[in-house]
C-alpha positions in Angstrom: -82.2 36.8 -51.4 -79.6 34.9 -53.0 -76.8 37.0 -54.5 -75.9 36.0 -58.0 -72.8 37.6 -58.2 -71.5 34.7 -55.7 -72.9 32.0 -57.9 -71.3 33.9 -61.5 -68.0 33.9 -59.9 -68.1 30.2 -59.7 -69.0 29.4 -63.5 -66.7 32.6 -65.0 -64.2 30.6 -62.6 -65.0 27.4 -64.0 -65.2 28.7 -67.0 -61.1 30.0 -67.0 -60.1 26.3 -65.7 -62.5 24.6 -68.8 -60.5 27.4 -71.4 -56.9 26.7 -69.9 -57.4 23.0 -71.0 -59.3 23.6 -74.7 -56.7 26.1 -75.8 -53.8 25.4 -74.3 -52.0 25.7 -77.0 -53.4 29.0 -78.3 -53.6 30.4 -74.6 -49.6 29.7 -73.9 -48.6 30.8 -77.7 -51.0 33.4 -78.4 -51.0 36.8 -77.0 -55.0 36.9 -78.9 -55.6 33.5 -77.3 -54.8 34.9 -73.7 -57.0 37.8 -74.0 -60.1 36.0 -75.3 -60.7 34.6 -71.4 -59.7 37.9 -69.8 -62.3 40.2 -72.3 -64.6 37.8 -70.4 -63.2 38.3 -67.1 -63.4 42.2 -67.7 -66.7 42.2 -68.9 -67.6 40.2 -65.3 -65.8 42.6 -63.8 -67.6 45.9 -65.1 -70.8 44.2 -64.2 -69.5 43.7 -60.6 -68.3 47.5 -60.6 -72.0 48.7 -61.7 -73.2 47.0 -58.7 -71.1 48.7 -57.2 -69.1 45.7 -55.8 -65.3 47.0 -56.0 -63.6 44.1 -53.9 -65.7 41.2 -55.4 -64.4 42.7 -59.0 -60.8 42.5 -57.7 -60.9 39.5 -56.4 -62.4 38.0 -59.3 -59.8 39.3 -61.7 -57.1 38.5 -59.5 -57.9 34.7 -59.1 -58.5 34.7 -63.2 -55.3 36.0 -64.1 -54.0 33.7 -61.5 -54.8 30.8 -62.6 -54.0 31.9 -66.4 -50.7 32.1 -64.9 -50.6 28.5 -63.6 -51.9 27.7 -67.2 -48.7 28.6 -68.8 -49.1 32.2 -70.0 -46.0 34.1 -70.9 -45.3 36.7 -68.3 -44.8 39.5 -70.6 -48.6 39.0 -71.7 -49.8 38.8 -68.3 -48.4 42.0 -67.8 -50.5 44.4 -69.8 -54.0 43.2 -68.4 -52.7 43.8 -64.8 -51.8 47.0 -65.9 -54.6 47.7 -67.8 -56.6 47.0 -64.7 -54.7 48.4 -61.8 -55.3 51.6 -64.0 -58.4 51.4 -64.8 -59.2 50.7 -61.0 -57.2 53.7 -59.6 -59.3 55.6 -62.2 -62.4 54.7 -60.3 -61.4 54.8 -57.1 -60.3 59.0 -57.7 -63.7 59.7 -59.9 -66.0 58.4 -57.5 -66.3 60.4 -54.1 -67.6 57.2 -51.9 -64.4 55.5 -52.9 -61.8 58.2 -51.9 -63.1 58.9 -48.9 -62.9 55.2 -47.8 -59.4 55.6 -49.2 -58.7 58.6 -47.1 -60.4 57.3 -44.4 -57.8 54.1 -44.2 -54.6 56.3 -45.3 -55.8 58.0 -41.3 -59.2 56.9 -39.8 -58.0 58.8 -36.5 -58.5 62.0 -39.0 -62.5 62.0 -38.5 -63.2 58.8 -35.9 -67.0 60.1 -35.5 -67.3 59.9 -39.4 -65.5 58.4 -42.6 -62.9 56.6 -40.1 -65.7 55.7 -37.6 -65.6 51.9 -39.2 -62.2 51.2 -39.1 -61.5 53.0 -35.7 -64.0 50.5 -33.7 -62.3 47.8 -35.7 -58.7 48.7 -34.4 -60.6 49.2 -31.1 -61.9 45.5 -30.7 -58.7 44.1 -32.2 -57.0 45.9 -29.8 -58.7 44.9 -26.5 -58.3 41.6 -27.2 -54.5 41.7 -26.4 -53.0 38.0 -25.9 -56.1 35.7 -25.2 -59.4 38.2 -25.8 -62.0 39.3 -23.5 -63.7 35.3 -24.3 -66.9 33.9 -26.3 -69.4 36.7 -26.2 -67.9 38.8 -24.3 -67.2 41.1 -26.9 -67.9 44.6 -26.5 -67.6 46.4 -30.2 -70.3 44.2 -31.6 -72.6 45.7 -29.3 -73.5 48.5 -32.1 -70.7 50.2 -32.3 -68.7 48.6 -34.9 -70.8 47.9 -38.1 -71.3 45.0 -39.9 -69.7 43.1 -37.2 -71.7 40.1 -37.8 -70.6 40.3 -41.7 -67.3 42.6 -42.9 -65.7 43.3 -39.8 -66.4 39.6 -38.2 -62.3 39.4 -37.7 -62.6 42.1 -35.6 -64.8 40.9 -33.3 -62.9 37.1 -33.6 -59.9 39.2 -32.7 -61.7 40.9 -29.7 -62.9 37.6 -28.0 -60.1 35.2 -29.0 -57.1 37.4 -28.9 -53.7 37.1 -30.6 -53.9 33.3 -30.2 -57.3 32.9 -31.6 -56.5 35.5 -34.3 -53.1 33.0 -35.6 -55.2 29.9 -34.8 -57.7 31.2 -37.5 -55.2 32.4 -40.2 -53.1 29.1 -39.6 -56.4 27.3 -40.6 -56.9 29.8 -43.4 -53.6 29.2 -44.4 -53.7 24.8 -44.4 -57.0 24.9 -46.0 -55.0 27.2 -49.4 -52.0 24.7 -48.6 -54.1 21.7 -49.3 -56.4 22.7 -51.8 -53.0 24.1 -54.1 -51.5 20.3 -52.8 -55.1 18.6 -54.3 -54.1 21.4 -57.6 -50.6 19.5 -57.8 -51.4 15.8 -57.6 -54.5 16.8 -59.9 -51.9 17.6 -62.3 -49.6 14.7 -62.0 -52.4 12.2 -62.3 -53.1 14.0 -65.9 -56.3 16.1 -64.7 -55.8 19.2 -66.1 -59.5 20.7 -65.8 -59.2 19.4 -62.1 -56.6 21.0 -61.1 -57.0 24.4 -62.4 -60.6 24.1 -60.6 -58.7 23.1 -57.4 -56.3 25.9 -57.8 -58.7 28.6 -58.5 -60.9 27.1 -55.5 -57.8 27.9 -53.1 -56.1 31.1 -54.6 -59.9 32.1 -54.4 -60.5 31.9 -50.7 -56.7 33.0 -49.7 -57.3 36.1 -51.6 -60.6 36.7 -49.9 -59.8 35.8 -46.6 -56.6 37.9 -46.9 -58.3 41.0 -48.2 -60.8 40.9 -45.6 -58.8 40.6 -42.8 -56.6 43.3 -44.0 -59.2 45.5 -44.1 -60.2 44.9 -40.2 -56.5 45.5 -39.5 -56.2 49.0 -41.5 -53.5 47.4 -43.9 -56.2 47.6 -47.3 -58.8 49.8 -47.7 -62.7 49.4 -46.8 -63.6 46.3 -48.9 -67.6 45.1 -48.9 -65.9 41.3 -48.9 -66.7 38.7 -46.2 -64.4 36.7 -44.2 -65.3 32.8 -46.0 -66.5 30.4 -43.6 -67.1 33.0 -40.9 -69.2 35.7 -42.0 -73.2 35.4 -41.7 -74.7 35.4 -45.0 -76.3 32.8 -47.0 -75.3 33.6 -50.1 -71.7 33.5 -49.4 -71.4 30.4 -47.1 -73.9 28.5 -49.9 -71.0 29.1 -52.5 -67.9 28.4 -50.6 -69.6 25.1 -49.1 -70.4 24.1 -52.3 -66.8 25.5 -53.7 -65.6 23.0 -50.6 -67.7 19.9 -52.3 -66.1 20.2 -55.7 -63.0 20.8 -54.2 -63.4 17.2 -52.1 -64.5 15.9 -55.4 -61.3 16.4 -57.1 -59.2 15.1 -54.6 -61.2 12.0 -54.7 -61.1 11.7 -58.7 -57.7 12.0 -57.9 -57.2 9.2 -55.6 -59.1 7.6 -58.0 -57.4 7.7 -60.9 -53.9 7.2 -58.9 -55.3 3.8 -58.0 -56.5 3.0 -61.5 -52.6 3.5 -62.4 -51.2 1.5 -60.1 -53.3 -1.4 -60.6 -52.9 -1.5 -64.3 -48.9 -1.3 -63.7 -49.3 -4.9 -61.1 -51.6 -6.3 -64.0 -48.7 -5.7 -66.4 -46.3 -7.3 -63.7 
């Protein structure tokens, strides 16, 4: 089944970039103007949470407010949404007994292995056999049911396991140049006079560095249990659907881009 949640993210995303360019004005002057986008945002959110889907709500909001931020928001009115929903979160996360005891479990999964830190224990046991250069290509031994959702959450974990140190910077220096380039398409977007473009282009990158970096510190025991998957690696089809097609668009800015660049210069040697 396809997972709509995957496919709203994209238009409330799009959605952000399309508002940042109608009301710039009102958005950058306004403190009204600014929350109009994030009441939508929240409400997207909330939905999310009644899922429940926790990390895919904190991701959201986090890439929103993001690129709000890029949009020319004063800080001081940035300031009382993040707030707002850091609180709101930490609410949730004591009121609901699923949530603290992954908390718990990640503040010391070596508390209850067999149990709440069973997850995260087999995760720091497959990162940690893979030392230097891993155990090799499906040789991995974790996967082999005892860590779950290895083929999903915890698919750094196993990477980590057969690849080793190497392979594990090899994949966050990709991670890193694919953010780089996407927030590099975001800048010339902008200086060729495409606003919407490059706020898509931003959000695009700020979206899968967030992602990849909360899942990945969730196999290492540096964030707690997230249900987020690791983009371009995890199996799912709803997930690689989305960030192919997030990939496309991406593409298709740079080439507006390109395009528009050559449209300049060859009206400045007509002029000549």
């Amino acid at each position: 089944n396809f997972q709509m949640s995957e496919l709203a993210r994209v238009m409330l995303l799009t959605y952000i970039a399309s508002y940042a360019v109608r009301r710039s004005e009102e958005l950058c002057s306004s403190f009204k103007g600014f929350m109009k986008p994030v009441a939508v945002l929240g409400a997207a959110a909330v939905l999310l949470l009644a899922e429940p889907d926790f990390g895919a709500a904190t991701v959201l909001m986090a890439t929103g407010l993001a690129v709000l931020f890029l949009a020319g928001v004063r800080l001081h009115h940035l300031l009382v949404p993040v707030l707002v929903a850091v609180a709101g979160m930490a609410v949730l996360a004591v009121n609901s007994f699923y949530r603290m005891r992954r908390l718990t479990a990640f503040r010391n999964p070596w508390e209850d292995p067999f149990d709440s830190g069973f997850q995260l224990v087999q995760s720091l046991i497959a990162i940690g056999r893979g030392e230097w250069l891993g155990v090799g290509l499906g040789s991995s031994v974790q996967k082999l049911f005892y860590l779950p959702e290895a083929h999903t959450d915890f698919v750094f974990a196993v990477l980590a396991e057969e690849f080793g140190f190497v392979g594990v910077v090899g994949v966050i220096g990709l991670y890193a140049l694919l953010v780089g380039r996407a927030l590099d398409i975001s800048r010339r977007a902008a200086d060729a006079g495409l606003q919407f473009q490059s706020y898509l282009a931003a959000s695009i990158g700020i979206w899968v560095g967030l992602q990849a970096f909360v899942n990945i510190g969730v196999n290492m025991g540096l964030l707690p249990t997230k249900g987020l998957t690791l983009p371009l690696l995890s199996y799912g089809g709803s997930s690689m659907l989305v960030t192919l097609a997030w990939l496309g668009v991406l593409l298709r800015v740079h080439h507006e881009t390109q395009l528009t660049g050559r449209s300049a210069v060859s009206r400045e040697g007509r002029r000549e």
